[in-house]
N, C-alpha and C positions, 0 to 999 in steps of 0.2 A: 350027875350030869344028865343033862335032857338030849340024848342021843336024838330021839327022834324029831326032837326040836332043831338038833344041829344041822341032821339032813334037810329038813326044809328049809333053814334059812341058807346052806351053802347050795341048795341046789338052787334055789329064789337067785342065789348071786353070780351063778352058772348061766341061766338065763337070761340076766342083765347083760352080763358081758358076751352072751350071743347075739342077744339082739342090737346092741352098741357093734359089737365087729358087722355085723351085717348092715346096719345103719351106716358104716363107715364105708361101707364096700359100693354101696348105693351112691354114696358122693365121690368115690373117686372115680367111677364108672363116666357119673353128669361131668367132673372134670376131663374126663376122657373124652365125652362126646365134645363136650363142647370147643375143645382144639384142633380136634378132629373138622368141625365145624368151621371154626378160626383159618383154619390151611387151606380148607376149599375153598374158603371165598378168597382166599389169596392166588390159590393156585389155578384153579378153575378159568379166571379172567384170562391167568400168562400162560396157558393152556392154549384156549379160544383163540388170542392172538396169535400164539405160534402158529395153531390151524392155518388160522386166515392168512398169516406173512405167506403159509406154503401154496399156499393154495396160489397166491401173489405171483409169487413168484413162476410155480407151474404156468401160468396163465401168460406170462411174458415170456416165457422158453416158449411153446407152444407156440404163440403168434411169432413170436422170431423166425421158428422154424415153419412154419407158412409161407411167410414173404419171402426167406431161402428156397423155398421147392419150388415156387411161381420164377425167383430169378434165375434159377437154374435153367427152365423151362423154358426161358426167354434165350440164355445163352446156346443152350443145345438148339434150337429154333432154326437160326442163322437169320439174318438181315428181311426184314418184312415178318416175319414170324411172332408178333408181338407175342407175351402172355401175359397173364393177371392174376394178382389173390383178389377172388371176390369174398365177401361177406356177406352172408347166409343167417336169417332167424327163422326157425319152425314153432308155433304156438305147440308149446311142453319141452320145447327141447334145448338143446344150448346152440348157442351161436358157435357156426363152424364157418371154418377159413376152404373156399378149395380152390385149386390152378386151372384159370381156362387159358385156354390160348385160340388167337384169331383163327377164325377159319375162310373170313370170305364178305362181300357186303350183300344187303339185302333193298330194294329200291319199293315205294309203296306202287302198287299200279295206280296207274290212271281214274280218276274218279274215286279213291279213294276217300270213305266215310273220315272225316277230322284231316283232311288232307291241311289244311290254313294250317293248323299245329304242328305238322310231321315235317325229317326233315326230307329231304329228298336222296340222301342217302342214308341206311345205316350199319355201321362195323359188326359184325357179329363174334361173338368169342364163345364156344362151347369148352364144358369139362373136360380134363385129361384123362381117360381110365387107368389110366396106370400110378395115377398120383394120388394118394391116399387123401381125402380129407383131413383137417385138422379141426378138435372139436375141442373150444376153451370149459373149464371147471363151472359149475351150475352156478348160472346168476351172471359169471362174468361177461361183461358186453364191449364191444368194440363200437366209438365210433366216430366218423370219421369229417373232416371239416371242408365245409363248400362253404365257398368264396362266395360274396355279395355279388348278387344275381344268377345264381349258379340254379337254385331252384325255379322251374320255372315248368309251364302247364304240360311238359314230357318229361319229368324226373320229378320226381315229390310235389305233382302238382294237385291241385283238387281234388280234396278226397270224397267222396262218394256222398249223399245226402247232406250237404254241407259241414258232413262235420270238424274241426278243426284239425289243422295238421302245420307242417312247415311252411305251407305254399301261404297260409291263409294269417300266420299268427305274426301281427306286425306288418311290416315291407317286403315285398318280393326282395326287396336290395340288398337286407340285411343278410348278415354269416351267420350261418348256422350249424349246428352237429348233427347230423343224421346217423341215425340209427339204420341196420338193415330190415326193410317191409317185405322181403319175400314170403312168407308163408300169410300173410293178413288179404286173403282172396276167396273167390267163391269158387272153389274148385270143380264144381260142378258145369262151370260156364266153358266154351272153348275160347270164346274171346271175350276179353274186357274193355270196351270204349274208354272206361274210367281207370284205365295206366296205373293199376293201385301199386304193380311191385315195381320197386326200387330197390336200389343199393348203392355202393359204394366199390372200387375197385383202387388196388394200388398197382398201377401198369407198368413194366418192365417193354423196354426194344427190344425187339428180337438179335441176336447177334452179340449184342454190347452189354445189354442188360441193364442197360441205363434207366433211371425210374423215372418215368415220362410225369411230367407237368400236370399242375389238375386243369381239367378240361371243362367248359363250359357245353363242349356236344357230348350226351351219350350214345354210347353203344349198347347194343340187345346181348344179354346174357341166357343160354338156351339153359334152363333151369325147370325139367316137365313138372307139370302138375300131377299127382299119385291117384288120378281117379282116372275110370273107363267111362264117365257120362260126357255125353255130348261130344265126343269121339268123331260125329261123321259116320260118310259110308265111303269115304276114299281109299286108295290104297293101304293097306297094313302096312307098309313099310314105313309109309310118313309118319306113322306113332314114337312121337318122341318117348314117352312113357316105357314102349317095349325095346329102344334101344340099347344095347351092350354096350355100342360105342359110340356117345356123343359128338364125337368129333367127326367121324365117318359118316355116322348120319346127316351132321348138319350141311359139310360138306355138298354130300348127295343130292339133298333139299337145295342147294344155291345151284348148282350144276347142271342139277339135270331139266330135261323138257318137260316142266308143268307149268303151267299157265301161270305168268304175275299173281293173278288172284290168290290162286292156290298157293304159291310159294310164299306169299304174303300171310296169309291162313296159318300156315305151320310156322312159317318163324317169324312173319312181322312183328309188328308193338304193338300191335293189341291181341297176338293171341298167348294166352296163360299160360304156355308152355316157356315164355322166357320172360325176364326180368330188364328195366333200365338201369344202367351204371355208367356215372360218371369216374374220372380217375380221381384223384385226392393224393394230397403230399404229406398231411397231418391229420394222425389218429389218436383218440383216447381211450386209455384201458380202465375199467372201472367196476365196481360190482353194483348191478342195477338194484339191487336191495336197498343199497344205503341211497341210492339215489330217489328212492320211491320214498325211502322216510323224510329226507328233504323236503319233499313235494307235499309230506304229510299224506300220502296215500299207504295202499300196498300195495305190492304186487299182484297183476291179475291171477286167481290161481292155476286157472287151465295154460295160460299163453305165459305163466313165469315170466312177464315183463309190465311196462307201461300199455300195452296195447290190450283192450275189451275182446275176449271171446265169449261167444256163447255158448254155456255148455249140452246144450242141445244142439246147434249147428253141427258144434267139432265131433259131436258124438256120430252126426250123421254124413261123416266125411267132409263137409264143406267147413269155411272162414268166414266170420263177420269181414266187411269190408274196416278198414283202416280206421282206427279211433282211439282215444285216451280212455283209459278206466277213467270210468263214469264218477270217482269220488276227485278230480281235477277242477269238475265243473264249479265245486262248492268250496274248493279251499286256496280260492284266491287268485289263482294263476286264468281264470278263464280270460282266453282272448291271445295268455303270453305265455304259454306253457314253454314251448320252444325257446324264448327267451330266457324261462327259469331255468331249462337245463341248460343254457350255453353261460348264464351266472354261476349256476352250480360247478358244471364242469371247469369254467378259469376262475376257480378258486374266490369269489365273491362271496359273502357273509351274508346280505339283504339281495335274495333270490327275485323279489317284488317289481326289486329298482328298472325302472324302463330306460334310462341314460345310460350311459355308457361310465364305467368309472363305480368306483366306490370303494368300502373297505370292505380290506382282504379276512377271509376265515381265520383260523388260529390254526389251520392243517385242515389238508386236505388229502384222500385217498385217489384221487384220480392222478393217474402216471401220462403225462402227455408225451407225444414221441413225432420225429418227422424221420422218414426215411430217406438213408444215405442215398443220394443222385448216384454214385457210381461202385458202391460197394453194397447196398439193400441190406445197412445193417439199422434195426434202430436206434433211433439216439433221443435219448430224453433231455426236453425243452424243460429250460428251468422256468420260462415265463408264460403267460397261458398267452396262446396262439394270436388273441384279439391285439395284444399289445403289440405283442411280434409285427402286424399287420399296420395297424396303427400309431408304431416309434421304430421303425426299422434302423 
């Protein structure tokens, strides 16, 4: 017997059968990945969703509990004592809800520059210091429904170099959904002829708490600009910017002995220290992302919304004035932007369409809501708002 022959061929079949277990070990491995594989793309999605449901949800407690602290604010108040959730956007940040409550009116003086436009009185409402902000989850946006003719050349009117906006896109007559423009300014300016911020409020009576009606007059919301240029050489104490307390200050500013001009200077409407707001009865919750993909845009990336920043301005403390990212121009919507977000948001399919009507999405992510007249809770509208309006 050929021993040494026998070793070679049983070691020869030693070797087979390592390399076969190893070759075997190799495919159960790629079977391993590959289900492995199989479950994330399953799981990954019902993941993502779960996020996003929470984040949903987050975002509607939140703003619930906004218009609870404004109504609260209104009932501790007592009778004349109005107050408000305003709505707040800063380019990078998220849209936050906070409580002002009235403090006083403010009258333009005489010879006033745009006097034709103004009105001859206006309400004023400052922040609560003791009432915390509320700040919605990144992307989510509020906003809120003006009535046909509601926009007009003192709230969302003409935006700056013509460029397009609510005031411009279609009819003054038409409804539309505004967004909050408070941070889209040149902060470096003390006043602005061209009224760029805007908003939105849901108002509460003082005493009752009752949710006041939407109004076609706005009120001035004292909202400082975060810069020291263009300041003046007035008083230190008129610095809304180094106020503690917005309410005591503005107060102070109505009351005391400074000349029309001056008190006009610090709190009037045209200076950058405070914002336009109308009141509103009907708001939308929704995440501006999926609204930009609609639009076939993105999001701008410094200002995380529909609105153009430049990122050389923002870096140097100041705001471009009010605009659409620049990729609207080219994807269809020029001229009806605002009309495509108000198709988007009541649930229309063909954003394009200029008539009123059409067919509905297959689903929609936007939550419509109108607030309770006498309990400030919200309550979601199952029809979008236009028909409400439209088939009462």
């Amino acid at each position: 017997m050929n021993v040494a022959g026998f070793g070679r061929c049983h070691g020869s079949g030693a070797v087979r059968r390592g390399v076969l277990g190893r070759a075997f070990t190799l495919i159960e491995m790629l079977v391993v990945i590959i289900i492995i594989v199989l479950i994330l793309s399953i799981s990954i999605p019902a993941f993502s969703n779960m996020l996003y449901s929470q984040e949903e949800t987050a975002a509607e407690s939140q703003l619930q509990a906004a218009v609870s602290s404004a109504r609260d604010a209104a009932i501790r108040g007592g009778p004349g004592q109005d107050s408000a959730a305003v709505f707040t956007f800063d380019a990078g940040g998220r849209l936050t809800v906070i409580t002002a409550v009235k403090v006083g009116h403010v009258h333009p003086p005489v010879g006033a520059a745009g006097a034709r436009d103004l009105k001859e009185e206006y309400e004023v409402f400052a922040p609560v210091a003791d009432a915390t902000p509320v700040q919605l989850p990144q992307n989510w946006m509020v906003r809120g429904y003006a009535p046909p003719g509601a926009v007009d050349e003192d709230w969302y009117g003409p935006r700056p170099n013509g460029a397009e906006g609510y005031y411009s896109s279609g009819s003054r007559s038409a409804a539309v959904w505004v967004a909050p423009e408070t941070g889209f300014y040149d902060h470096s300016q003390a006043n602005d002829a061209n009224r760029t911020r805007s908003t939105f409020m849901l108002r509460f009576a003082g005493g009752s708490g009752t949710l006041s009606g939407a109004s076609m007059e706005p009120v001035l919301v004292v909202l400082p600009r975060p810069s020291y240029a263009d300041r003046g050489t007035g008083p230190q104490w008129l610095r809304a910017d180094r106020a503690e307390d917005l309410v005591q200050w503005a107060r102070r500013v109505l009351t005391s002995r400074l000349t029309p001009a001056a008190r006009w200077d610090a709190i009037g409407r045209f200076s950058t220290d405070v914002a336009a707001a109308k009141p509103v009865q009907t708001i939308a919750l929704y995440d501006e992302s999926r609204l930009a993909r609609a639009l076939g845009v993105s999001l701008d990336r410094v200002s995380r919304s529909l609105m153009a920043v430049d990122p050389q301005l923002y870096n140097d403390g100041r705001r471009l004035s009010p605009a659409w990212v620049s990729e609207l121009s080219t994807s269809g919507y020029t001229g009806q932007v605002a009309n495509a977000i108000n198709r988007w948001i009541e649930g229309y399919a063909d954003l394009s369409q200029t008539s009123p009507g059409g067919t509905r999405a297959d689903s929609t992510s936007v939550k419509l809501f109108a607030v309770s007249r006498h309990v400030g809770s919200l309550q979601s509208l199952a029809q979008p708002r236009a028909e409400e309006v439209s088939n009462p």
